[in-house]
C-alpha positions in Angstrom: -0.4 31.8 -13.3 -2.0 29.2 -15.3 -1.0 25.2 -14.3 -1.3 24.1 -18.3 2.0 23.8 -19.9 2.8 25.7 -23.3 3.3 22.3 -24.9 -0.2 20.5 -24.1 -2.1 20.5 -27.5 -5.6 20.7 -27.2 -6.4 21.4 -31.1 -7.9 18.2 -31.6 -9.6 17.5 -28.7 -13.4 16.6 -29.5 -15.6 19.2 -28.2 -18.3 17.7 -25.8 -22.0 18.6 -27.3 -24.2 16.0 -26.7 -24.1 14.7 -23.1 -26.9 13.5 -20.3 -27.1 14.7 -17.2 -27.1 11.5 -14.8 -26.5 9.2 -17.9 -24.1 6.9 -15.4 -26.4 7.4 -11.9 -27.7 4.3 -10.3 -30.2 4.4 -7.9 -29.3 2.8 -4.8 -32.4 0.9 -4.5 -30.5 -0.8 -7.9 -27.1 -1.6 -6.2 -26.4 -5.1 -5.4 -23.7 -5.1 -2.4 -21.4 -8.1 -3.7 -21.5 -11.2 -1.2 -18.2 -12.9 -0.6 -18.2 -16.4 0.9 -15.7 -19.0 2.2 -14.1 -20.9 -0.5 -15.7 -24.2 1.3 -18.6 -22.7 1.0 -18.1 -22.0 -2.5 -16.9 -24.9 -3.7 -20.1 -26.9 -1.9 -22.5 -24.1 -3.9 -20.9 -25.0 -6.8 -21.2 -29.3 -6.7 -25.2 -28.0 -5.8 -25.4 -26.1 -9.1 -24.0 -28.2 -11.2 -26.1 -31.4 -9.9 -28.9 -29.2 -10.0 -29.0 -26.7 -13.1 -29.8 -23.8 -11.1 -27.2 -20.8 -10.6 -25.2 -21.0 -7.6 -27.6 -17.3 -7.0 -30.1 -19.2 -7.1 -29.5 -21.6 -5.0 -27.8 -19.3 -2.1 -31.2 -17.2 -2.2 -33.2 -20.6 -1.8 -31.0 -21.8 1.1 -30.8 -18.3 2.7 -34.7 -18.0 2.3 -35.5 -20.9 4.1 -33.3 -20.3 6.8 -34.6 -16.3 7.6 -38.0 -18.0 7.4 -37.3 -20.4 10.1 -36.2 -17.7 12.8 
C-alpha cells in the first residue's frame, strides 16, 4: 500500500535534470566552528574595534596570537 494520497498533485512539479553531485559539500578543513564570548568580553572587543578600524576578528586573532605565543 502506497503512503501518497490520491489528492497530492504532482503534474506540475519540475522535473530535476541538471543537478551536481556534492554542489552543497564543504570540506571540513573549510568549516569555521563559531566562537561565542562573554558579553563583557564583547562589548570590550567592540570599544577596541571601533578605536582601532580593525574587525573585532581581527583583533581577537591578534590578542589570541600573542597570548598562545607566550606559553
Amino acid at each position: 500500500m502506497s503512503d501518497i494520497k490520491k489528492e497530492y498533485d504532482f503534474s506540475k512539479a519540475q522535473k530535476i535534470t541538471n543537478f551536481e553531485n556534492g554542489k552543497f559539500f564543504i570540506e571540513s578543513e573549510n568549516i569555521t566552528p563559531p566562537i561565542y564570548l562573554d558579553k563583557k568580553i564583547l562589548s570590550e572587543l567592540e570599544i577596541l574595534s571601533k578605536q582601532s578600524e580593525a574587525s573585532i576578528s581581527e583583533i581577537a586573532n591578534e590578542i589570541l596570537s600573542k597570548y598562545l605565543m607566550s606559553k
